[in-house]
DSSP file (Angstrom, degrees, kcal/mol; ACC not computed):
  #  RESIDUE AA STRUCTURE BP1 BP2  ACC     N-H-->O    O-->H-N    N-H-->O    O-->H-N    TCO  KAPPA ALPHA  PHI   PSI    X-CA   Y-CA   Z-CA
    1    1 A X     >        0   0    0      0, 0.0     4,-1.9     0, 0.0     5,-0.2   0.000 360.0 360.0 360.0 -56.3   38.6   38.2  -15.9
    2    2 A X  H  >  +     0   0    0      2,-0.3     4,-1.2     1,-0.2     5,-0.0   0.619 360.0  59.2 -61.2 -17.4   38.5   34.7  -16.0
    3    3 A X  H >> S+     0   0    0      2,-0.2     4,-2.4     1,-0.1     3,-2.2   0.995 112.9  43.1 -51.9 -66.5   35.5   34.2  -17.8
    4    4 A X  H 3> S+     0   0    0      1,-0.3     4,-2.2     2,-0.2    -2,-0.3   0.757 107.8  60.1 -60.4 -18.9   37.2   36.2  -20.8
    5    5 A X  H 3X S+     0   0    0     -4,-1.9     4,-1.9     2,-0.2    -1,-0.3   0.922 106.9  44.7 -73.9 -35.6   40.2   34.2  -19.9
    6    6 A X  H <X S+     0   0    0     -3,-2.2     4,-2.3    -4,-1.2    -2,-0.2   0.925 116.6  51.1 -44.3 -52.1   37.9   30.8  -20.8
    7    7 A X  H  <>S+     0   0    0     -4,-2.4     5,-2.8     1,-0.2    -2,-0.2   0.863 107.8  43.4 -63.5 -40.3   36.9   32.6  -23.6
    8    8 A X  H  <5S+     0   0    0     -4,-2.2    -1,-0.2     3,-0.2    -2,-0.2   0.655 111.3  59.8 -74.8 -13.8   40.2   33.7  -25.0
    9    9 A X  H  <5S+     0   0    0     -4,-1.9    -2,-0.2     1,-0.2    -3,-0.2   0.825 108.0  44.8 -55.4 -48.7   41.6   29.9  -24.3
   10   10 A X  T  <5S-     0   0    0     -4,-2.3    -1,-0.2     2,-0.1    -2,-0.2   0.227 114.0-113.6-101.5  17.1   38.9   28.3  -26.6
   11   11 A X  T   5S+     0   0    0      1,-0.2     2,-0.4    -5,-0.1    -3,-0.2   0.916  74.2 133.1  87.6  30.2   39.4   30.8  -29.5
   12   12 A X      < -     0   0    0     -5,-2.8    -1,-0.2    -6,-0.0    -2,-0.1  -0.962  60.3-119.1-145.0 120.7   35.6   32.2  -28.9
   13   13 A X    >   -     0   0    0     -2,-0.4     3,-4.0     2,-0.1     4,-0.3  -0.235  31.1-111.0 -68.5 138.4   34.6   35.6  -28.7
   14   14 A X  G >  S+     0   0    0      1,-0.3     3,-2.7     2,-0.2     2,-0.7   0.878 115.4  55.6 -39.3 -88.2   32.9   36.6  -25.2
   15   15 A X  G 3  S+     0   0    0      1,-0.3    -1,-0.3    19,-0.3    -2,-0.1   0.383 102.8  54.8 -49.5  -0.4   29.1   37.0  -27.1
   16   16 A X  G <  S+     0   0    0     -3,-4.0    -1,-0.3    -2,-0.7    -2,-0.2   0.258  99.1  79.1-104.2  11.8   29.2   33.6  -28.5
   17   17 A X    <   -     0   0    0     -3,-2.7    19,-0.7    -4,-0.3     2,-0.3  -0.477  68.5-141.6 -95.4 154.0   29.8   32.1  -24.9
   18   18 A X  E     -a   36   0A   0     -2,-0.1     2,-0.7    17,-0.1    19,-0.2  -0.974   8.1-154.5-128.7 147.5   27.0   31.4  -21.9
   19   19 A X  E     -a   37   0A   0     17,-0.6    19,-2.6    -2,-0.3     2,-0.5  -0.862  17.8-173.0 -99.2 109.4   28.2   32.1  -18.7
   20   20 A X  E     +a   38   0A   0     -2,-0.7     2,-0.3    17,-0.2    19,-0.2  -0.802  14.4 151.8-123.6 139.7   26.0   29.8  -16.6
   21   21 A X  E     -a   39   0A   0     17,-2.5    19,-0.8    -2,-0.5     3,-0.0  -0.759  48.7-125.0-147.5-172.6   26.1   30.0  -12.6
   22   22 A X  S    S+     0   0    0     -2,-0.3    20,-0.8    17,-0.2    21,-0.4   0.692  84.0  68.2-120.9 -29.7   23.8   29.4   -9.8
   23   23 A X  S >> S-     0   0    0     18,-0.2     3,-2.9    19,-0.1     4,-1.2  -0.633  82.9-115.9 -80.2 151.7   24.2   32.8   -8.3
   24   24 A X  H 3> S+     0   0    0      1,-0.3     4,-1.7    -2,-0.2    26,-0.3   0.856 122.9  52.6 -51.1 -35.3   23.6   36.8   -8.5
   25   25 A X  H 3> S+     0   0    0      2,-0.2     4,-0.8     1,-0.2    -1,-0.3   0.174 105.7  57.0 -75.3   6.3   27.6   37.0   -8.7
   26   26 A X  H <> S+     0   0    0     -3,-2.9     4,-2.4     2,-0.2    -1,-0.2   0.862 110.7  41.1 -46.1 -74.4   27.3   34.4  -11.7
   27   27 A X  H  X S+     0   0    0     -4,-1.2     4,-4.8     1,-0.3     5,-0.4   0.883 113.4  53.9 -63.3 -48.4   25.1   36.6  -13.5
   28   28 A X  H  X S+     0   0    0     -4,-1.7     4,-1.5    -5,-0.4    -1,-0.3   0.916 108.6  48.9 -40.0 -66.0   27.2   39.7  -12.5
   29   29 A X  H  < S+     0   0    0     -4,-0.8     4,-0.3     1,-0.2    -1,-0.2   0.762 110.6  56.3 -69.0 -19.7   30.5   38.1  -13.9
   30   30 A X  H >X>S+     0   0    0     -4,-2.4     4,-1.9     2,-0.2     3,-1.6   0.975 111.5  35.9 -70.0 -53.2   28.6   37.2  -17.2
   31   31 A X  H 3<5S+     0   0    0     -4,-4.8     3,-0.3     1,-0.3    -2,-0.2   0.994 105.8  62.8 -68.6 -48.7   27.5   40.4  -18.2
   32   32 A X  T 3<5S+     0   0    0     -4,-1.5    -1,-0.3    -5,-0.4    -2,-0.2   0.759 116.5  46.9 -57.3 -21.8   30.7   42.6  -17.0
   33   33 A X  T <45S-     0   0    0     -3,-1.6    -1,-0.4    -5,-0.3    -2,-0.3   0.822 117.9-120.1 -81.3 -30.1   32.1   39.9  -19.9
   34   34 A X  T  <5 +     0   0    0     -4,-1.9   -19,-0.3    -3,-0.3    -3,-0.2   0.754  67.5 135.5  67.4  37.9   29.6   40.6  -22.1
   35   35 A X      < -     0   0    0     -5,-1.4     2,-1.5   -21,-0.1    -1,-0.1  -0.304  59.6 -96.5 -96.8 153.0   28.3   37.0  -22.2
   36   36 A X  E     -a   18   0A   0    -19,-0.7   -17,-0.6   -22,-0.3    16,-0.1  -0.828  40.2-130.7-111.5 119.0   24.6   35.8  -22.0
   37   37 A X  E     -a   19   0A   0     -2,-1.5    17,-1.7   -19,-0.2     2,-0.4  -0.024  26.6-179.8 -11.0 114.3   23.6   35.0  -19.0
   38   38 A X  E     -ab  20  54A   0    -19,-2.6   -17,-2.5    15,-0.2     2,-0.3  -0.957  15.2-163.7-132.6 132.3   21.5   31.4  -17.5
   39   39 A X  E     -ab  21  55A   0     15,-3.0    17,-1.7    -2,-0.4     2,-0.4  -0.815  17.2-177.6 -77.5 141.8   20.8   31.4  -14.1
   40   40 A X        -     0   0    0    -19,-0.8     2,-0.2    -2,-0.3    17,-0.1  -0.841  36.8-133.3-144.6 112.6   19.9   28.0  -12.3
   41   41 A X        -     0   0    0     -2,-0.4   -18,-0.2    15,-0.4     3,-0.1  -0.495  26.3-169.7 -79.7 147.6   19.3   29.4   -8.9
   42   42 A X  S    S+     0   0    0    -20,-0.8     2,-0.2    -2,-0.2    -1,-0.1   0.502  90.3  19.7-105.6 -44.3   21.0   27.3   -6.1
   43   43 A X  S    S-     0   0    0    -21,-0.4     2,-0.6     3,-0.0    -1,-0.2  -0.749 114.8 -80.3-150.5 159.4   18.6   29.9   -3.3
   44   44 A X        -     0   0    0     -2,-0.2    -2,-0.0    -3,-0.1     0, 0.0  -0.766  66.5-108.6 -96.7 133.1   15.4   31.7   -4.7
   45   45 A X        -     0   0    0     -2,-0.6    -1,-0.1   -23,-0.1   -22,-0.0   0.041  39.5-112.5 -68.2 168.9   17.6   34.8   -6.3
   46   46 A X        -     0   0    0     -3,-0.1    -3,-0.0     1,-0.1    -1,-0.0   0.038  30.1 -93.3 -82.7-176.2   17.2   38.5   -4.1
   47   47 A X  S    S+     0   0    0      1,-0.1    -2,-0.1     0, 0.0    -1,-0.1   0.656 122.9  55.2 -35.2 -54.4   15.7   41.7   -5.2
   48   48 A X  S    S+     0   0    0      3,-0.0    -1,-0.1     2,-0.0     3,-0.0   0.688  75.8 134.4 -86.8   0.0   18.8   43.1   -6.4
   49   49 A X        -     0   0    0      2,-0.0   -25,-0.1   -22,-0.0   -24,-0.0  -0.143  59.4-120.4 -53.0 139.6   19.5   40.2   -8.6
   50   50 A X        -     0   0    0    -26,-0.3     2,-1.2     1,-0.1   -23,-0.1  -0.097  36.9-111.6 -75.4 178.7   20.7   41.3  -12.2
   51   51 A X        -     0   0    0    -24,-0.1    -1,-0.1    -3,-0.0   -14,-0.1  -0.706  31.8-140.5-112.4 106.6   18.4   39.9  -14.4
   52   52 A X        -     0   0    0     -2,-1.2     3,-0.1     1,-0.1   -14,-0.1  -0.238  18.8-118.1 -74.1 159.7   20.0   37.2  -16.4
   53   53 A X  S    S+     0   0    0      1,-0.2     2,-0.3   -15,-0.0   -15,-0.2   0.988 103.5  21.0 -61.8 -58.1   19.2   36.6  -20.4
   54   54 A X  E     -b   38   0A   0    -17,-1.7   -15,-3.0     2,-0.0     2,-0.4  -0.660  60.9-174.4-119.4 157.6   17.9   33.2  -19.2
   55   55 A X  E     +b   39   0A   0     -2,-0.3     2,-0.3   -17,-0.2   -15,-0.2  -0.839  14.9 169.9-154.6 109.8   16.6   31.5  -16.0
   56   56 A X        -     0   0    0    -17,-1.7   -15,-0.4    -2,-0.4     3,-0.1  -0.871  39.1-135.1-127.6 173.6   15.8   27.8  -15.9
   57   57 A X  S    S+     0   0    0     -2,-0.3     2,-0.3     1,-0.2    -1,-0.1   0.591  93.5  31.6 -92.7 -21.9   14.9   25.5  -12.8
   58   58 A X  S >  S-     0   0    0      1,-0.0     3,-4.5   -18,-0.0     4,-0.2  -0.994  74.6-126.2-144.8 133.7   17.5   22.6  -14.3
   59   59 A X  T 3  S+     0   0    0     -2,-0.3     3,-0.5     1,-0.2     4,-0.3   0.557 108.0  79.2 -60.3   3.5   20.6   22.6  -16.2
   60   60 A X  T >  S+     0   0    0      1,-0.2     3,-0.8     2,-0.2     4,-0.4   0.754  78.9  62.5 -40.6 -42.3   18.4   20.3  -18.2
   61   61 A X  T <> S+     0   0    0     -3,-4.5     4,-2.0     1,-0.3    -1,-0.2   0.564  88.5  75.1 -76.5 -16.0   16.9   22.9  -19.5
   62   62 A X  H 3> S+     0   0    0     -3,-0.5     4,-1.5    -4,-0.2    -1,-0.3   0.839  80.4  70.1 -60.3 -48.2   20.2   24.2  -21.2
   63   63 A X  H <> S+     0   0    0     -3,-0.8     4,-2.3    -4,-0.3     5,-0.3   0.985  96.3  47.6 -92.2 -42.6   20.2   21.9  -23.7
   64   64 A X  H  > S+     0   0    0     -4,-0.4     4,-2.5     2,-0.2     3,-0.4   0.908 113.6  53.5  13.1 -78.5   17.1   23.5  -25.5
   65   65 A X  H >X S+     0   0    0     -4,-2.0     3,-6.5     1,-0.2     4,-0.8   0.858 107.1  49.4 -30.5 -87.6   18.8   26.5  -25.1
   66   66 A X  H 3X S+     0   0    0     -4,-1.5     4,-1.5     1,-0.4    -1,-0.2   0.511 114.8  41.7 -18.1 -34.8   21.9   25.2  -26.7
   67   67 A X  H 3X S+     0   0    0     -4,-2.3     4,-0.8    -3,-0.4    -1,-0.4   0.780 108.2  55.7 -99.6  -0.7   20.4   23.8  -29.6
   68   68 A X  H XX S+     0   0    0     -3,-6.5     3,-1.8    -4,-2.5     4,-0.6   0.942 114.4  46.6 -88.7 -75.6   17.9   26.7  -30.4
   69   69 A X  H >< S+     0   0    0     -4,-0.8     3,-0.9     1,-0.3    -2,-0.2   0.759 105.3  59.6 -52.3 -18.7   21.5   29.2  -30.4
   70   70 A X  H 3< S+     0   0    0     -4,-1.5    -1,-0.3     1,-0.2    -2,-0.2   0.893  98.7  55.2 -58.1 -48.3   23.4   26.7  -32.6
   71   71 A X  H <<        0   0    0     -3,-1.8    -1,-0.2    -4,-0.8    -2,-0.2   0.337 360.0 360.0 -61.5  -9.6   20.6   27.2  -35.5
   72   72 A X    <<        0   0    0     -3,-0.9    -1,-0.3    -4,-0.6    -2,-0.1   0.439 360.0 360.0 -62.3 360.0   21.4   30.9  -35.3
């Protein structure tokens, strides 16, 4: 709920968002929005971690991302 609460604050539909988190309950609360996923693991993630859209080693790497989804 509060991710879609972010979302509905800035006027932007859930699938144009990233939910970015450092944990498997990150990833969880992104998708259960219907958000795309980046991981930047905090601890080397479990077995049962959900499998996030994206997984980088620094929020450095985000901005890549960022500018790659903008050109969509």
């Amino acid at each position: 709920e509060p991710a879609l609460l972010a979302a509905r604050l800035l006027d932007v539909a859930p699938l144009h968002c990233l939910f970015v988190g450092d944990y498997d309950m990150d990833v969880c609360c992104g998708l259960a929005a219907r958000m795309r996923t980046v991981l930047i693991p905090s601890r080397r993630p479990g077995p049962s971690t959900p499998k996030p859209d994206y997984e980088f080693s620094s929020a450095l790497e985000l901005v890549g991302l960022i500018r790659d989804l903008n050109r969509i």
